[in-house]
C-alpha positions as CSV (number, residue, x, y, z in Angstrom):
1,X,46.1,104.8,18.7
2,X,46.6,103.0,22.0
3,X,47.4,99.3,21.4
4,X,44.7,96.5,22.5
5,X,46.9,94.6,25.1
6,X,47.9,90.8,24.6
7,X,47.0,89.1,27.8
8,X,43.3,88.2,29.5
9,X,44.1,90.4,32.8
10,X,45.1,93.5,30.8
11,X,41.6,93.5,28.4
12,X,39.5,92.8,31.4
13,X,41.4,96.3,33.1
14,X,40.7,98.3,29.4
15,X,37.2,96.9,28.5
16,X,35.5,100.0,29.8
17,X,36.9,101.5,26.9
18,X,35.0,100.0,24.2
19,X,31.5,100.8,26.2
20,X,32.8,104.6,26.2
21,X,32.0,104.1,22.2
22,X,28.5,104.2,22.7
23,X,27.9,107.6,22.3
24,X,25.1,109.4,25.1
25,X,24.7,105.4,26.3
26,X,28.7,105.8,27.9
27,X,27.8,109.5,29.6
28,X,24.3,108.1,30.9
29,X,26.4,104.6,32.3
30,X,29.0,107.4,33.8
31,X,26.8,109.6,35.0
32,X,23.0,107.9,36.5
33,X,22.4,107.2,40.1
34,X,24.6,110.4,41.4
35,X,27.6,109.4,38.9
36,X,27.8,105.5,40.9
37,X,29.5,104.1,38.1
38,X,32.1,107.0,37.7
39,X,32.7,107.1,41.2
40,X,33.3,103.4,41.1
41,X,35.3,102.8,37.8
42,X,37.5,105.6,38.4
43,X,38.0,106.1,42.1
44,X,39.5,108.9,42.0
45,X,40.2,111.0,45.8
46,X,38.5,114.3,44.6
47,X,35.3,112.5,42.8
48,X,32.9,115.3,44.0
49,X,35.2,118.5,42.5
50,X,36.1,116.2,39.4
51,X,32.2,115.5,38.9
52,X,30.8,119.5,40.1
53,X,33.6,120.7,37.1
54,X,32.2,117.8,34.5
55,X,28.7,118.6,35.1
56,X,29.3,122.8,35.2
57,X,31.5,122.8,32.3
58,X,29.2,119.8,30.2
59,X,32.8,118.2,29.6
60,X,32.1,114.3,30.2
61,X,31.7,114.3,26.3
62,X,34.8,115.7,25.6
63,X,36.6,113.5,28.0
64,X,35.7,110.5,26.9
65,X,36.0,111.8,23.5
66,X,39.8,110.9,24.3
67,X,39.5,107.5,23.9
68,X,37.2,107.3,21.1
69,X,40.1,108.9,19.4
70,X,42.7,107.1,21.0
71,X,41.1,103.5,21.2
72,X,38.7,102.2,18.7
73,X,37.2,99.1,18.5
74,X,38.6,98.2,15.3
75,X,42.0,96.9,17.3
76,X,40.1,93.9,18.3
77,X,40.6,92.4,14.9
78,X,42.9,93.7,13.6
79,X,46.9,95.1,13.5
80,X,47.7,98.0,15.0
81,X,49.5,100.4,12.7
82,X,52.9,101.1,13.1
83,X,53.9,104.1,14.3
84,X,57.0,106.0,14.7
85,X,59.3,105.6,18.0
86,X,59.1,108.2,20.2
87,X,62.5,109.9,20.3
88,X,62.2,112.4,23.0
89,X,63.4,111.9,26.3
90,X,60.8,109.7,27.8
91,X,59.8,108.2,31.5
92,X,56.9,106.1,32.4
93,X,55.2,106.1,35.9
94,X,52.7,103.9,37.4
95,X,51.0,103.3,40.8
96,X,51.1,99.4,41.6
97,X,47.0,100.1,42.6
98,X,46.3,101.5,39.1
99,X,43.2,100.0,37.6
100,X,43.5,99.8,34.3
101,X,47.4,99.8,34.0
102,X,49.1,96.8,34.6
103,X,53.3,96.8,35.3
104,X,54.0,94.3,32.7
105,X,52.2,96.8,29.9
106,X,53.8,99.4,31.3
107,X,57.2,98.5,31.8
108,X,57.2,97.0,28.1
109,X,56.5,100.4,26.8
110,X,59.9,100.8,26.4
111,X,59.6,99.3,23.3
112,X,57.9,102.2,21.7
113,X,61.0,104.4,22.3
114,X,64.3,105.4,20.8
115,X,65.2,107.4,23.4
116,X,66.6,107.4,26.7
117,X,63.7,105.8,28.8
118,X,63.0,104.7,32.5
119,X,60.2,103.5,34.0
120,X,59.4,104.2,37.9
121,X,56.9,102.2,39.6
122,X,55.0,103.7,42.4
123,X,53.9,101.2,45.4
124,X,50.4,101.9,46.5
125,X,48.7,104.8,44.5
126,X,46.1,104.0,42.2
127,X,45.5,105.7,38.6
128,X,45.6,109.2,40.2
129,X,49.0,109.3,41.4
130,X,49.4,113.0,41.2
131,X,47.0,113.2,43.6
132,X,47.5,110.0,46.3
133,X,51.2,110.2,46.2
134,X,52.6,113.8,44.9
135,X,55.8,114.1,46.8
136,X,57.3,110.5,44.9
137,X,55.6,111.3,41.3
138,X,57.5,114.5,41.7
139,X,61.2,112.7,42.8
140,X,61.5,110.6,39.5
141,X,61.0,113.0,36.8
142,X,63.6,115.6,38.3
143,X,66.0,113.2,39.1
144,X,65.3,111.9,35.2
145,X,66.0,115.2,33.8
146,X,68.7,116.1,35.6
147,X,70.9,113.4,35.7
């Protein structure tokens, strides 16, 4: 279960999450006024072929399904379990433009793991780094796992 972050900045960036638990009222919010909201929320560089597959395949449910697994409301008041350390080989990247990310909650992830970890931060792309900035979320990992 993804942890409920500690500081104002970081709840305001992870709110949207807790509206996605309204079920059919999060997929109308998404979706209404040719998908404004998704559009806007997510930014993502290839909204129209990211929308034409959620609305051919009918998988907006099932996405947001994710964090109504991964994120439930419940965290607001109370602990969050403990859980295991990861203790796998493990690297973290972010895009300094990410909405809903912050650096300081990423970077602290590190406490999670009993493995070798590193953490690469990515100036400029957003939440879709695999998209805006390929060629440098590509460098980190294979220097990572072959070093």
């Amino acid at each position: 279960m993804v942890r409920w972050p500690g500081n104002i900045l970081e709840r305001q960036r992870t709110c949207y999450m807790l509206l996605f638990h309204f079920e059919e009222i999060a997929e109308r919010w998404l979706s209404d006024n040719e998908w404004t909201t998704f559009r806007n929320l997510f930014r993502h560089p290839d909204a129209d072929a990211v929308i034409a597959d959620l609305e051919s395949s009918g998988s907006l449910t099932p996405a947001i399904n994710w964090y109504r697994a991964n994120f439930h409301p419940r965290i607001l008041v109370e602990s969050s379990p403990e859980l295991p350390k990861i203790t796998v080989l493990t690297m973290g990247i972010w895009g300094s433009d990410d909405f809903n990310a912050g650096d300081e909650r990423m970077a602290a992830s590190g406490e999670f793991i009993a493995a070798p970890w590193r953490y690469e931060r990515l100036d400029g792309p957003g939440h879709w780094p695999q998209w805006e900035a390929p060629d440098e979320v590509n460098r980190p990992p294979l220097d990572f796992l072959t070093s």
